[in-house]
C-alpha positions as MATLAB code, in Angstrom:
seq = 'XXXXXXXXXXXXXXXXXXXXXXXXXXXXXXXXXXXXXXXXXXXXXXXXXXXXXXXXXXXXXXXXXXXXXXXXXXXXXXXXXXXXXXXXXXXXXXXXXXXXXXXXXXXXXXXXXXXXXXXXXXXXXXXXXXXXXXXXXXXXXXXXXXXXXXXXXXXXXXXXXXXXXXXXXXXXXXXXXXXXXXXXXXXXXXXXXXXXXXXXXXXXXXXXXXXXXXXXXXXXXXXXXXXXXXXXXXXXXXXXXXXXXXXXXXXXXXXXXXXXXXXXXXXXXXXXXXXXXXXXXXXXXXXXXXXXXXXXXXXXXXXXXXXXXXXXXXXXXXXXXXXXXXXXXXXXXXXXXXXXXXXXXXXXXXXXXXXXXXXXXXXXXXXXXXXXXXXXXXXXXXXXXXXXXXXXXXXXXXXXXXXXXXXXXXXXXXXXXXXXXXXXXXXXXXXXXXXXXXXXXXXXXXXXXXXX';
ca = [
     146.544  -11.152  268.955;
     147.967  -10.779  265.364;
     148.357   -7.099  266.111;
     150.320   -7.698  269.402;
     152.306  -10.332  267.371;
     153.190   -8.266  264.400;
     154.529   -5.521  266.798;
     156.598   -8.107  268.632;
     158.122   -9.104  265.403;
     158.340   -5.327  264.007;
     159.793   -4.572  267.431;
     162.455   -7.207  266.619;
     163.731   -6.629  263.787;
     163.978   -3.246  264.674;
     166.190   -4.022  267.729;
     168.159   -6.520  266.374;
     168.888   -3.733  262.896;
     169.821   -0.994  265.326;
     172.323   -3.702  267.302;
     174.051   -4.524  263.912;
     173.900   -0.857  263.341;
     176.173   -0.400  266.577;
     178.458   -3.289  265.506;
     178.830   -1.929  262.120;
     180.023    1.452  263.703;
     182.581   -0.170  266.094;
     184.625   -0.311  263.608;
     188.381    1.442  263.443;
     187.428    3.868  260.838;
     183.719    4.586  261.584;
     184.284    4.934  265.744;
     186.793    7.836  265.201;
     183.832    9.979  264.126;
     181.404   11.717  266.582;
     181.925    9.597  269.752;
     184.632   10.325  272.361;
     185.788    6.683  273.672;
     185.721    7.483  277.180;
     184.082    5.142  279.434;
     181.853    5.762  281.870;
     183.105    7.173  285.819;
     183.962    4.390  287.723;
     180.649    4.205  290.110;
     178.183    6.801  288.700;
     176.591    4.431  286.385;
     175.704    6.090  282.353;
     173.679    8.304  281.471;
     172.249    9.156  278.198;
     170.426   13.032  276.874;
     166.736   13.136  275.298;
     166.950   16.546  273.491;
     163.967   17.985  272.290;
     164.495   20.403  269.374;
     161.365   23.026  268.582;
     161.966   25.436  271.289;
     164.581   23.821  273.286;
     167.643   24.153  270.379;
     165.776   26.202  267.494;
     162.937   28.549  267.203;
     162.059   28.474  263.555;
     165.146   28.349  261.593;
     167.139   30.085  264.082;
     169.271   28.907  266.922;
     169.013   29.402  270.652;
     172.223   30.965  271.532;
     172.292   28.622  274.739;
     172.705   25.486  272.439;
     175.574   25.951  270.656;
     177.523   27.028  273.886;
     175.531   23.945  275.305;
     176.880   21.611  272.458;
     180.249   22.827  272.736;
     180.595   21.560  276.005;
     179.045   18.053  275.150;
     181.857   16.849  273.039;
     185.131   16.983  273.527;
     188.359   18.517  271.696;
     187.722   16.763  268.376;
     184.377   16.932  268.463;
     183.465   13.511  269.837;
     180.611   13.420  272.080;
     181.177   12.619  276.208;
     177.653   10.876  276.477;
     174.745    9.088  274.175;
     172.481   11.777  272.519;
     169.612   11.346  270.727;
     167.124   14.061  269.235;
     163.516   12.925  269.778;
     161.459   15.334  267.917;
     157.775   15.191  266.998;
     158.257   16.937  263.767;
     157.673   14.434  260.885;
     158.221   16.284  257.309;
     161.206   15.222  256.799;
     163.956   12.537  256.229;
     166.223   11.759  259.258;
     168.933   12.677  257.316;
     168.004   16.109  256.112;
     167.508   16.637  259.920;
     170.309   15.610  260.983;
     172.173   17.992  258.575;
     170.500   21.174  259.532;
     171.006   20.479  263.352;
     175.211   19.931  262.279;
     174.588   23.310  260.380;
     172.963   24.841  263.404;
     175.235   23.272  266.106;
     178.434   22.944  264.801;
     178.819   19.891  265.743;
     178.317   16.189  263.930;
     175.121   14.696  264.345;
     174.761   11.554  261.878;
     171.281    9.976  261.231;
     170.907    7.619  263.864;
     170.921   10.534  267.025;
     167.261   11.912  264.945;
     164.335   10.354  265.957;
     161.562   11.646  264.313;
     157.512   11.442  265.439;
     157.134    8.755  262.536;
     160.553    7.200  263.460;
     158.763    4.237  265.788;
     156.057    3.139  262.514;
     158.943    0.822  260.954;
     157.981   -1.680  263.727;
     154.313   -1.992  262.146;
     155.046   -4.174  259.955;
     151.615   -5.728  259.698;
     150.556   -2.002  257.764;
     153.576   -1.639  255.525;
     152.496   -4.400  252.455;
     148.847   -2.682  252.866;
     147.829    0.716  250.286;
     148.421    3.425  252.783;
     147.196    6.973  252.018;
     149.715    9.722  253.603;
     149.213   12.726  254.581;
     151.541   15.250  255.719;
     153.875   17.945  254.059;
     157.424   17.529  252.804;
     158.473   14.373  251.385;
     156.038   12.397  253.023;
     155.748    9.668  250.129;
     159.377    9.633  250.358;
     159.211    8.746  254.265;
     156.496    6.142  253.958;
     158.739    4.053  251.427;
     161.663    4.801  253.788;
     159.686    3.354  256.787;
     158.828    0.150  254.831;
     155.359    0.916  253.461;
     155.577   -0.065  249.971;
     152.013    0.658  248.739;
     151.831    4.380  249.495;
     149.245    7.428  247.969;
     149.265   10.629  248.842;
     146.535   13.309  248.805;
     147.638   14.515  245.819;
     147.351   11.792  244.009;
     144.440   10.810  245.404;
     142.573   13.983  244.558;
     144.151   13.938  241.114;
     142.299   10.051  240.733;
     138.949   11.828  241.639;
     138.715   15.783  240.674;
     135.395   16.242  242.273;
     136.307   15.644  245.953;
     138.613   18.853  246.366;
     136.364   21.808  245.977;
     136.437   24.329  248.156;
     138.932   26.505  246.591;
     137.100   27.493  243.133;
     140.526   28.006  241.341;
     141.145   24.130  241.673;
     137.632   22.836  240.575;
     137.206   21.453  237.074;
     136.228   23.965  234.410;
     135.372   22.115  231.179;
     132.925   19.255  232.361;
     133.234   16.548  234.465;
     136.291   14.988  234.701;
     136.718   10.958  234.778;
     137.961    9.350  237.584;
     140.740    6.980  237.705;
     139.226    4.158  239.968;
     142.438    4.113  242.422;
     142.281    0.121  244.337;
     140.813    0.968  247.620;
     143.031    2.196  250.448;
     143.296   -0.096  253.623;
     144.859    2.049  256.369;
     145.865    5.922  256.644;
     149.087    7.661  258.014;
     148.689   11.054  259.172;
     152.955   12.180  259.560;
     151.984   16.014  260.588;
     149.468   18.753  259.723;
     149.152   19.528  255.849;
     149.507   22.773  254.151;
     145.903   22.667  253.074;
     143.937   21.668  255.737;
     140.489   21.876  254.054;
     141.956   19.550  251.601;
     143.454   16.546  253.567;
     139.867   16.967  256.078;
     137.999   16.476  253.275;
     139.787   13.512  251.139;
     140.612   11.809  254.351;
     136.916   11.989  256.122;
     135.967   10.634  252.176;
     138.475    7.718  252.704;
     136.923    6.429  255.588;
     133.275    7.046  255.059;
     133.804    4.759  251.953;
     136.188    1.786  253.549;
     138.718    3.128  251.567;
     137.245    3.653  247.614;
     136.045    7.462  247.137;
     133.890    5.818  244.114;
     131.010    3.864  246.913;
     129.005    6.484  248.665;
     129.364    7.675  252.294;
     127.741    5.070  254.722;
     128.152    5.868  258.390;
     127.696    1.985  258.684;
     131.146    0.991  257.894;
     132.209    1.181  261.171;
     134.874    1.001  262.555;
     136.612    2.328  260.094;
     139.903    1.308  258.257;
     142.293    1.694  260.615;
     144.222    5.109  261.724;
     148.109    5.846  261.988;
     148.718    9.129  263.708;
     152.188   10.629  264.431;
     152.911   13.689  266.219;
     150.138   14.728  268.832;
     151.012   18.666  269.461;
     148.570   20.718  269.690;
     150.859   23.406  269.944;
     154.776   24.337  268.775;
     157.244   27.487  269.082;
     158.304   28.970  266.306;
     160.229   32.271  266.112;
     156.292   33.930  266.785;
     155.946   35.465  270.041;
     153.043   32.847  270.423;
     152.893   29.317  269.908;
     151.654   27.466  266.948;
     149.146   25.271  265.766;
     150.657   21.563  265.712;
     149.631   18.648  264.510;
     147.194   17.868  267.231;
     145.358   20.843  266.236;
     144.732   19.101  262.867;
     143.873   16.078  264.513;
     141.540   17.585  267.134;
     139.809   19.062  263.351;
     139.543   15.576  262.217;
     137.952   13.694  265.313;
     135.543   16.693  265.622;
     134.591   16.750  261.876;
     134.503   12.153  261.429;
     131.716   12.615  265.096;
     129.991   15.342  263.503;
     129.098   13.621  260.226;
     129.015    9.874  261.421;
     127.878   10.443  265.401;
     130.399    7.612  266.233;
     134.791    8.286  267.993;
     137.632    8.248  265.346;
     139.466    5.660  266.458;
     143.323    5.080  265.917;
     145.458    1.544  265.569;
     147.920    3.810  266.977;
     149.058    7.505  268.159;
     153.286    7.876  267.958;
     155.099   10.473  268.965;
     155.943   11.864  272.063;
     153.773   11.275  275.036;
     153.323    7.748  274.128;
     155.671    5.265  275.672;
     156.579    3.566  271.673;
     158.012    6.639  271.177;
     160.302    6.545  274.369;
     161.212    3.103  274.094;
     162.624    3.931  270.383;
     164.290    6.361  271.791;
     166.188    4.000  274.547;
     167.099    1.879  271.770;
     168.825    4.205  270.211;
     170.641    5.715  273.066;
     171.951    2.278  273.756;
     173.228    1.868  270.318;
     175.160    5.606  270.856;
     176.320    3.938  274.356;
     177.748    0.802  271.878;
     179.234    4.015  269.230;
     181.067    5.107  272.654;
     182.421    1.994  273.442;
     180.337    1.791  277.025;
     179.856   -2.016  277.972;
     178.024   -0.233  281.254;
     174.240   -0.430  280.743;
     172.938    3.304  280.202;
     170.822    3.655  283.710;
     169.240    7.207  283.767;
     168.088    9.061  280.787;
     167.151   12.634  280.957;
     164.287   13.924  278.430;
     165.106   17.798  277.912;
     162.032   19.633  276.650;
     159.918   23.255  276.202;
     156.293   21.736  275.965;
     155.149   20.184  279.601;
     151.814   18.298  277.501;
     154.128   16.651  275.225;
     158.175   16.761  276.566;
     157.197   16.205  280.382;
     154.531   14.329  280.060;
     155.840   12.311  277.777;
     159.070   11.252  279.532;
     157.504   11.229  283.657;
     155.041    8.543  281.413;
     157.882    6.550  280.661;
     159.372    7.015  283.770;
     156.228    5.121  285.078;
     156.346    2.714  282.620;
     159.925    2.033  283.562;
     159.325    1.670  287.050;
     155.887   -0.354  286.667;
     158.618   -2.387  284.228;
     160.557   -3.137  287.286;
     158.045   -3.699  289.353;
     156.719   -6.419  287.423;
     160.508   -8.213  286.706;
     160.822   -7.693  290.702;
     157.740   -9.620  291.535;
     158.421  -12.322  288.373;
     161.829  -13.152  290.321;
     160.406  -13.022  293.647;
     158.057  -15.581  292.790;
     160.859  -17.521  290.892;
     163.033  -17.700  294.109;
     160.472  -17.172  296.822;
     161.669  -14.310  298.402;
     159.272  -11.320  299.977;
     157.747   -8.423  299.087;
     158.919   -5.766  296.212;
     159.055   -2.564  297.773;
     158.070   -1.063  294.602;
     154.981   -2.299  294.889;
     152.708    0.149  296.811;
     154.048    3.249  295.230;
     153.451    1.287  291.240;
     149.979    0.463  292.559;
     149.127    3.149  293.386;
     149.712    4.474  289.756;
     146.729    4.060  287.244;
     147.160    1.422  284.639;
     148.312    3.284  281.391;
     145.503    2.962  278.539;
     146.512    0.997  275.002;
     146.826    4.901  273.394;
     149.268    6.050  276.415;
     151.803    2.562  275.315;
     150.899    2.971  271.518;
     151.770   -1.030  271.686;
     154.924   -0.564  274.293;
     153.327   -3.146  276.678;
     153.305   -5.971  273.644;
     156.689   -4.678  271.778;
     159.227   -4.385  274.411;
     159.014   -6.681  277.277;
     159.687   -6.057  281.383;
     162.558   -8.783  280.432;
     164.884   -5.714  278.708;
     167.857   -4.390  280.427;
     165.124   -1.149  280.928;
     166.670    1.925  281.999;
     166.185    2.658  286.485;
     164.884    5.602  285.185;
     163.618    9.134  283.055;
     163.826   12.516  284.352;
     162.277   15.454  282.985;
     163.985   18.799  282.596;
     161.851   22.089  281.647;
     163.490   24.905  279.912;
     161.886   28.301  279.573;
     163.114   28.775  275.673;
     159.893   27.550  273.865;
     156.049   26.709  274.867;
     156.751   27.702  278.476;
     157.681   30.151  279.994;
     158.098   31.490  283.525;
     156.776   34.937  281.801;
     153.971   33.624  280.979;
     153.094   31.177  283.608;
     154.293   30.287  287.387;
     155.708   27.154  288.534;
     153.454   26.181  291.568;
     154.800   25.683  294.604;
     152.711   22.366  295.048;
     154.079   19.572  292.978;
     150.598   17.658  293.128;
     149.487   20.495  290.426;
     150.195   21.279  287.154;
     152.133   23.562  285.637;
     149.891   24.547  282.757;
     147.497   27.585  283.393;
     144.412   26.703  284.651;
     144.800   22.809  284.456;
     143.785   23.395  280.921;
     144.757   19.650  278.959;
     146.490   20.840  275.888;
     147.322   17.086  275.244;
     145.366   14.396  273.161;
     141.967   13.339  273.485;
     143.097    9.455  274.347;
     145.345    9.984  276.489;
     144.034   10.770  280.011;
     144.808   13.943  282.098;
     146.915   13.010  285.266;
     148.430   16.398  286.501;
     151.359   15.540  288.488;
     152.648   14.031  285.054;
     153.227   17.856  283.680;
     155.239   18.503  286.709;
     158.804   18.247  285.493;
     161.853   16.511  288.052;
     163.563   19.891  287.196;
     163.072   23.833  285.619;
     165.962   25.835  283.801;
     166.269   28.305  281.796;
     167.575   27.103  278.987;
     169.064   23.426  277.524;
     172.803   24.911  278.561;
     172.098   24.679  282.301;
     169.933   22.008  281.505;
     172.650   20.238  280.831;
     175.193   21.672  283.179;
     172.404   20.092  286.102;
     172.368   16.870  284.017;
     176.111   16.349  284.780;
     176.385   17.706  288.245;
     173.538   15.433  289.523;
     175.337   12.472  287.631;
     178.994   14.102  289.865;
     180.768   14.291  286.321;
     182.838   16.580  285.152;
     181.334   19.076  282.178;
     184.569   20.516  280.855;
];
């Protein structure tokens, strides 16, 4: 219960930050950048665009042709955009802003801060973890990003490796060479946040498996007893990313697949997480509806945004992720319809059977969605998927099949995490392109707007 009530209140303040963030912007000077004031078309409701980024704008460092010719064609003659964006990435070694400036580089167009939604982006509404001693673990700036998310007691690997010499051994050139070092008796560590997969994997295994083996102080000896373990923050769940390789990737759920394998091996018992963020999980889409509304408010749309459309390369993570939400949002209605039936007496909701019918989504699938963000929202009707061929599929590689009741991945082989259950017809996306250009030129002819 204090868990489902610290996420309500981390949910919150979060919602009510990102509504003064939209009041602060409709201001004269700050709503003449980036947003073209026009409202929505009288009776085709708003819309708002999920973009993806690995493999659906960028391979690598280097632009897909498609999306600058796409992005040109999303704002209008000054550069304003026609409809709320948002980039939902699951990349996590980074500051928003530094992201936000390399996609304006690559673009060439304006995208400020609060479009970038990173993997870690959702982990300022834990607020019950962020006065704890977190150890991080990640590459790039990661303590940087942990004090920027609220955590205010933060250690890294490094540091934690440099408090105890003897842990990191493996590579001879960085084991001690005159004696035995001292440790430096760090306080013990109460919770971990993996952001994304290290640079030295050995490493981060290693210190991390030592962290929770020893409730959180490398100095007591591993005990298989202390179980469960302090908890587990994990962000970004891809097992697999495009780069500019002909081949994809090893992601972050690669590293994480390492770490589950390695804590059963030694101990004989599941790593368990408080949470997983990061697209699939339904936090990570609700986030992302927040801050689509608040680009709605930066465009001056009193219309509630009613269809969102989740562009994406990777059908474990992209599609899966946003036909999830999609069921959340309609088992969201479902359950609103059925609250106000009751109220007023009326009949049946005829959303019933087909929500039913659905399988209740599991604690790692909602990632704390259920408890943060009520069915009493203004919820969007609904999220649409759209596969392009730029990134981790391909239509080279690997044929659409003609039955929607199967999946799209080769083999029915489940590329995505271990908690999160295998359902098929969720890697089926509402719609294949080629790339995010007509992925976008389909976006507006299904919502009967004009593009140019």
């Amino acid at each position: 219960m204090q868990r489902i009530r610290s996420l309500k209140i981390g949910w919150q303040l979060l919602k009510s930050s990102c509504e003064g963030a939209g009041k602060h912007v409709n201001t004269p000077t700050s709503t003449s950048r980036g947003y073209s004031h026009l409202p929505p078309q009288s009776g085709s409701g708003s819309f708002g665009l999920l973009f993806d980024i690995d493999g659906v704008l960028v391979r690598g460092r280097t632009p897909i042709p498609a999306a600058k010719q796409c992005f040109r064609n999303l704002v209008d003659r000054d550069g304003k955009y026609k409809v709320p964006v948002v980039f939902v990435t699951n990349a996590g070694n980074c500051m928003r802003q530094a992201k936000a400036e390399h996609l304006s580089h690559l673009l060439e167009v304006e995208v400020c801060p609060e479009q970038v939604m990173l993997s870690h982006s959702p982990l300022r509404m834990f607020t019950q973890f962020h006065k704890m001693r977190v150890l991080v673990s990640g590459q790039g700036p990661v303590e940087e990003v942990a004090h920027n998310l609220g955590f205010q007691d933060v250690i890294t690997i490094d540091m934690l490796r440099e408090a105890y010499p003897l842990l990191d051994v493996v590579d001879h050139n960085r084991r001690p060479k005159d004696g035995i070092p001292p440790t430096k008796g760090l306080r013990p560590i109460d919770a971990v946040i993996l952001f994304g997969e290290p640079i030295r994997w050995e490493t981060n295994l290693q210190l991390i498996v030592d962290v929770l083996l020893t409730n959180g102080n490398p100095d007591n000896p591993w005990s298989s007893m202390r179980y469960p373990h302090i908890p587990v923050l994990a962000c970004n769940m891809d097992l697999l990313w495009m780069a500019e390789a002909k081949n994809p990737r090893f992601g972050h759920g690669m590293f994480l697949v390492c770490l589950e394998s390695l804590y059963k091996k030694v101990t004989g018992y599941e790593l368990k997480y408080e949470a997983l963020i990061g697209k699939p999980s339904v936090v990570t889409y609700n986030y992302a509806e927040l801050l689509i509304r608040q680009q709605a408010e930066r465009l001056g749309w009193t219309t509630p945004v009613k269809r969102l459309y989740a562009i994406g390369d990777n059908p474990m993570a992209d599609i899966y992720g946003a036909n999830l939400y999609n069921r959340y949002l309609q088992a969201s209605r479902h359950t609103k319809a059925q609250m106000q039936a009751k109220s007023s007496g009326g009949g049946a909701d005829p959303l019933a059977e087909t929500v039913d019918e659905a399988p209740k989504m599991t604690s790692a699938e909602l990632g704390g969605a259920s408890s943060a963000y009520g069915a009493e929202e203004d919820l969007p009707e609904s999220c649409s998927s759209i596969l392009v061929c730029t990134g981790v599929y391909s239509r080279d590689q690997q044929e659409l099949p003609s039955d929607p009741t199967h999946t799209v991945t080769e083999q029915q082989i489940f590329h995505g995490h271990r908690d999160f259950r295998f359902d098929p017809s969720l890697t089926q996306p509402s719609f294949v392109v080629q790339d995010v250009k007509e992925a976008v030129e389909l976006v507006f002819q299904q919502e009967g707007r004009p593009l140019e």
